[in-house]
C-alpha positions in Angstrom: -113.3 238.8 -60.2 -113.4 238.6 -63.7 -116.0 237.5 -66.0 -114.0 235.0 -67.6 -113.5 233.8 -64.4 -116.7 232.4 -63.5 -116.8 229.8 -65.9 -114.9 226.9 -64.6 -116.8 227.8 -61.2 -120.2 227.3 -62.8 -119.0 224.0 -64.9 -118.2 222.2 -61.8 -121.8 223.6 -59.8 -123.8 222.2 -63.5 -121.5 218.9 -63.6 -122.3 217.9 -59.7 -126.1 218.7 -59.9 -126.5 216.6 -62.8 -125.0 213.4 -60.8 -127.5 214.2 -58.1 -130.6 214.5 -60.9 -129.3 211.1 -61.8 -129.6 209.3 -58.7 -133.2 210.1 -58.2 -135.0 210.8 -54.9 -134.3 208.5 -51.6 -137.2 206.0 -50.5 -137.7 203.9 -47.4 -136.7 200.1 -48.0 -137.4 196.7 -46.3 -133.9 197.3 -45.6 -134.1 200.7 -43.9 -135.8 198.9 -40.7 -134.6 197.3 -38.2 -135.1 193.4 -37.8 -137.6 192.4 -35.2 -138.8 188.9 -34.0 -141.8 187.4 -35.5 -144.6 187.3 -32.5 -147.0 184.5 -32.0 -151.0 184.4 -32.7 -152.9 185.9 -30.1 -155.2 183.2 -29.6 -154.8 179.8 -28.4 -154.7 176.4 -29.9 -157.9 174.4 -29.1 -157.2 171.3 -26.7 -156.9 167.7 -27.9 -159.3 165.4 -27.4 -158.5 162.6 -24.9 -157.4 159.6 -26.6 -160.3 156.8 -26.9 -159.9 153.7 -24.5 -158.4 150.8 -26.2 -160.2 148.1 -27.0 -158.2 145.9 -25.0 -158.6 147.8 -21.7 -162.8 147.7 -23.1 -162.6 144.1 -23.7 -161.3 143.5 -19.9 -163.9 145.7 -18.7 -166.7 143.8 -20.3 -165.1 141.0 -19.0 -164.9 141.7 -15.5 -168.8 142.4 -15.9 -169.7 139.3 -17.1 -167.6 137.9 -14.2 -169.2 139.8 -11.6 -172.7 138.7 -12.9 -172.0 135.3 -12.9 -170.2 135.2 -9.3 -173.2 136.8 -7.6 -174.5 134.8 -4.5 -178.0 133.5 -5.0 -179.5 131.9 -2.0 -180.2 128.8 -1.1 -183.9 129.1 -1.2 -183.6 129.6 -4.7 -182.0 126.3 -5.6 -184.4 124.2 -3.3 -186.7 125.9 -5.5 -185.4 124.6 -8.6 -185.3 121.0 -7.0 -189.3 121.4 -6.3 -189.9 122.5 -9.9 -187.8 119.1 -11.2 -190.3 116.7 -9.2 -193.1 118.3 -10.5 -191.9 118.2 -14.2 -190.6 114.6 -13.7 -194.6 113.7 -12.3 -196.3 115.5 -15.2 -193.2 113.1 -17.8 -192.9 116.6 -19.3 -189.1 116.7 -20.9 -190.3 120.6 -21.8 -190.3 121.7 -18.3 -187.4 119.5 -17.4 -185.2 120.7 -20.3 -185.1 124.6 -19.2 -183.4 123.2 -15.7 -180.5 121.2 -16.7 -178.0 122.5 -17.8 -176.5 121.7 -21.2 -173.8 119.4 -20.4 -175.7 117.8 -17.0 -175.2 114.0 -16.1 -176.9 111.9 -13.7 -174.4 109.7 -12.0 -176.1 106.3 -10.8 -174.1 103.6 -9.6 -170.5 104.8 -11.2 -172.0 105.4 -14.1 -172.3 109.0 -15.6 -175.2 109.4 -18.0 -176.7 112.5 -20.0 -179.2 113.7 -18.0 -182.0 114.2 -20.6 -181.5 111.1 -22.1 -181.7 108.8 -18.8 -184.5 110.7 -18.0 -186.2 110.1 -21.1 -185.8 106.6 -21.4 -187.6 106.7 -17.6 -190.9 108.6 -19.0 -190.7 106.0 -21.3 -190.2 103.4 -19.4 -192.1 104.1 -15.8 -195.5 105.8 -15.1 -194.8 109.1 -13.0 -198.2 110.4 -13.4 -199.3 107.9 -11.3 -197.9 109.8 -8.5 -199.5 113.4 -9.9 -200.4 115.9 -7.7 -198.7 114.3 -4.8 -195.8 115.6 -3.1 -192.6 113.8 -3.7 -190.4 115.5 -1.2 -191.7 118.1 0.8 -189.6 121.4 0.7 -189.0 121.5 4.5 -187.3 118.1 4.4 -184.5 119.4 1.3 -181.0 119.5 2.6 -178.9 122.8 1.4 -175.0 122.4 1.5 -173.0 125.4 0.3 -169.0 125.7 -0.1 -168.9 127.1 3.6 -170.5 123.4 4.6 -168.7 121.9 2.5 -167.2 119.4 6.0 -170.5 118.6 6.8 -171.6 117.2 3.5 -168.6 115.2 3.3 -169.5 113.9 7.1 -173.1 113.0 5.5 -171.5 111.6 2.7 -172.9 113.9 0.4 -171.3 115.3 -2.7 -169.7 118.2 -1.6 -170.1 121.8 -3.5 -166.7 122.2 -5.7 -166.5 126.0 -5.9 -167.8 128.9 -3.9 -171.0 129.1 -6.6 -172.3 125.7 -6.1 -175.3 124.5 -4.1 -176.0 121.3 -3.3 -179.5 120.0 -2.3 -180.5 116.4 -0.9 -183.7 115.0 -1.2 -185.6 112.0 -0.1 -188.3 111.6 -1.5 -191.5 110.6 0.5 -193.1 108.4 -2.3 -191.0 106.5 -4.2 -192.9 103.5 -5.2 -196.1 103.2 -7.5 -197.6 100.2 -6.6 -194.8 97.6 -7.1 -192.6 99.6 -9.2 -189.4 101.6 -7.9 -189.7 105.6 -9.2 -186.9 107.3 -7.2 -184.4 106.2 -5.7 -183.6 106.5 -1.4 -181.5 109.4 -2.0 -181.1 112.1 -4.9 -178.5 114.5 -4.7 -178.6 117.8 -7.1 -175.5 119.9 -7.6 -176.7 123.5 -9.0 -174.6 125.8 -10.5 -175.3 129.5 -11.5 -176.6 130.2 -15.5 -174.0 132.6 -17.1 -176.6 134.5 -18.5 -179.9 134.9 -16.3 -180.1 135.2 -12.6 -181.0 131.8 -11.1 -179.7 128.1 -10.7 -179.7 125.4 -12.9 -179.0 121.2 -12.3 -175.5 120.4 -13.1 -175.6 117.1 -12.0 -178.1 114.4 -9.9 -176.2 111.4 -7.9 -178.9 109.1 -7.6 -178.9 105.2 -6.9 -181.5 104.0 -9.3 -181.8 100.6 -12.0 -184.1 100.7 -14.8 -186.1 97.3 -13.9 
């Protein structure tokens, strides 16, 4: 070949290397890998905690208790108990040991009539001397009558006051003494419907059916 023919050759080899110089060097891109899913944590989520009960559902709960407490069967010895404690507050005229077992709303019921109980009983301290009959017994416990709801007949046959509701107790006495000297104190018959407290275990006087006139 001629010399004067290598020159076109070697201006086409300069002209294509510099178009390579100006491209620069090849790197690895973001783009240059392929996609791939995104993979979760490798630990897991903590639990929730278990929603608090509602205060409704609490409320009915609390309820139910309160129900329960008040519905429980007391026996029957316990009310004729409650009957001897009234005599012996009524002999000693003490409306502070009378008070605690009547209930707030309690009536005496006395010849159709229907009375406070702490106020008739009141105007009789005032009225009549019961510690003239202190230290004796009124009516012995062994001659109480007991009626429950499950006698219920019976009382009606005696014609007592029958218990109302499954709770009640009613207890009859006649009392031994019932005169001081000339004066009336009692009456024949008195009749004592006890009802559960809501609060406390134990009975208290609802109500006393009792014949009796002031003189």
């Amino acid at each position: 070949m001629k010399p004067g023919a290598w020159a076109p050759l070697l201006a086409v080899v300069l002209a294509l290397g510099c178009a390579g110089s100006e491209r620069g060097p090849s790197f690895a891109t973001s783009a240059s890998f392929e996609e791939a899913p995104r993979k979760p944590p490798s630990f897991a989520a903590e639990p929730a905690p278990p929603p608090p009960e509602s205060a409704s559902v609490q409320s009915r709960s609390d309820d139910s208790a309160a129900a329960r407490r008040v519905l429980v069967p007391l026996d029957s010895e316990t009310a004729r108990d409650v009957v001897g404690r009234f005599f012996v507050a009524v002999l000693l005229e003490s409306s502070r040991e009378l008070s605690p077992l009547l209930a707030s709303q309690a009536l005496v019921v006395s010849e159709g009539s229907r009375q406070p109980a702490a106020a008739v009983w009141r105007a009789r301290f005032a009225q009549l001397d019961y510690t003239s009959l202190s230290g004796r017994i009124v009516a012995a416990p062994q001659t109480l009558r007991t009626y429950t709801f499950a006698s219920a007949a019976r009382a009606k046959r005696d014609g007592v006051p029958p218990p109302l509701t499954a709770t009640e107790v009613v207890v009859v006495a006649h009392p031994g003494l019932s005169w001081a000297g000339k004066t009336r104190l009692f009456g024949d018959e008195l009749a004592f419907r006890l009802r559960p407290k809501a609060e406390v275990p134990g009975y208290e006087i609802a109500e006393i059916v009792e014949d009796f006139r002031l003189p």
